[in-house]
C-alpha positions in Angstrom: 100.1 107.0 38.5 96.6 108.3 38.5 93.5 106.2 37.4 91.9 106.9 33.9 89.2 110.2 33.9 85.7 108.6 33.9 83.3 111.0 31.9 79.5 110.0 31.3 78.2 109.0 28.1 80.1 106.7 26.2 84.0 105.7 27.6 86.8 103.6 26.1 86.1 100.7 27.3 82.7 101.1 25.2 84.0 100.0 21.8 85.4 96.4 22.4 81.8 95.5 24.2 80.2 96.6 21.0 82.1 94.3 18.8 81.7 91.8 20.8 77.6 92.7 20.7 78.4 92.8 17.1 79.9 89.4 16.4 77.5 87.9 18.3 75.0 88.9 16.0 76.3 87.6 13.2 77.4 84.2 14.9 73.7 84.6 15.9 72.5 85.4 12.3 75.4 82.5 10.7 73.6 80.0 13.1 70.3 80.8 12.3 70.5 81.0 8.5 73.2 78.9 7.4 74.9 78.9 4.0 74.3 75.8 1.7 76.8 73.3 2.3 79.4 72.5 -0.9 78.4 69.6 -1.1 74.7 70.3 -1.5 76.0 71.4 -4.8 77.7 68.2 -5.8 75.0 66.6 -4.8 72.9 68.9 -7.6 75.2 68.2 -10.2 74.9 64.6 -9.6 71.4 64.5 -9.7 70.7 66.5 -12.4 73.8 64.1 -14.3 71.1 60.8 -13.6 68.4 62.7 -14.4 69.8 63.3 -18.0 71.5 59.6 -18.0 69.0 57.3 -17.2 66.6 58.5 -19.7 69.3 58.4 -22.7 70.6 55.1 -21.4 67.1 53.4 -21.2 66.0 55.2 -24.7 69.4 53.5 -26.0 68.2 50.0 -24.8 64.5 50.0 -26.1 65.4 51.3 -29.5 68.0 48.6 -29.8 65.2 46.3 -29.2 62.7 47.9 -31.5 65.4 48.0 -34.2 65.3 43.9 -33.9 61.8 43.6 -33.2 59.8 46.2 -35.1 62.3 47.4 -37.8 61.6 51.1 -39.6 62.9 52.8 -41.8 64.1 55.0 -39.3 66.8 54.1 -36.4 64.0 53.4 -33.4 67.3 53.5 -31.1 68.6 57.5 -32.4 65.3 58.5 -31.7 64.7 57.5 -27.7 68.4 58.2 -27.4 67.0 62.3 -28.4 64.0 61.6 -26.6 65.7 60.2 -23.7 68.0 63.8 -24.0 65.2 65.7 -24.3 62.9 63.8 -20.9 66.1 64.1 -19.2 66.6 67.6 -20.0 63.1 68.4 -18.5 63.8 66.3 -15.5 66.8 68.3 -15.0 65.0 72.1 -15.5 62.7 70.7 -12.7 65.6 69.4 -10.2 67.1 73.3 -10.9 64.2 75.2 -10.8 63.2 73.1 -7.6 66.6 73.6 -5.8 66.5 77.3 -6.8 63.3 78.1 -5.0 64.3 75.6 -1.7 67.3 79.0 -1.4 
């Protein structure tokens, strides 16, 4: 059996060591830059969930106790429960808008 022709410039042998150069890189690039984790994403939902909540919920609670202690002729505990919505709307845009610029 004779041994394989050597010839200069590139050879066969050439084409495995550059994939191997070229996984590395991207194992190098993956490392370096990682991609957002899934759960960083619940995690978003979730906050921008309490953001919305908490507002609404408290709203709920002082216009209850307006509506027994200052009574109008309007529903004091409709309108912070749409106030709460809408502060809690605001708070969420900014948790986005916040996460979207940390990318």
């Amino acid at each position: 059996m004779k041994p394989p022709v050597t010839r200069p410039g590139k050879s066969k042998d050439d084409k495995p060591a550059e994939e191997i150069g070229r996984q590395a890189k991207r194992m190098k690039a993956r490392r370096d830059h990682p991609e957002p984790s899934p759960l960083r994403g619940i995690a978003t939902f979730g906050m921008i969930g309490w953001s919305v909540a908490v507002p609404t919920v408290g709203g709920a609670f002082l216009g209850m106790w307006l509506d027994r202690v200052a009574p109008q002729t309007f529903s004091w505990s409709i309108a912070l429960i749409l106030g709460g919505v809408v502060l809690g709307g605001f708070i969420a845009w900014s948790q986005i808008d916040k996460e979207g610029k940390d990318r």
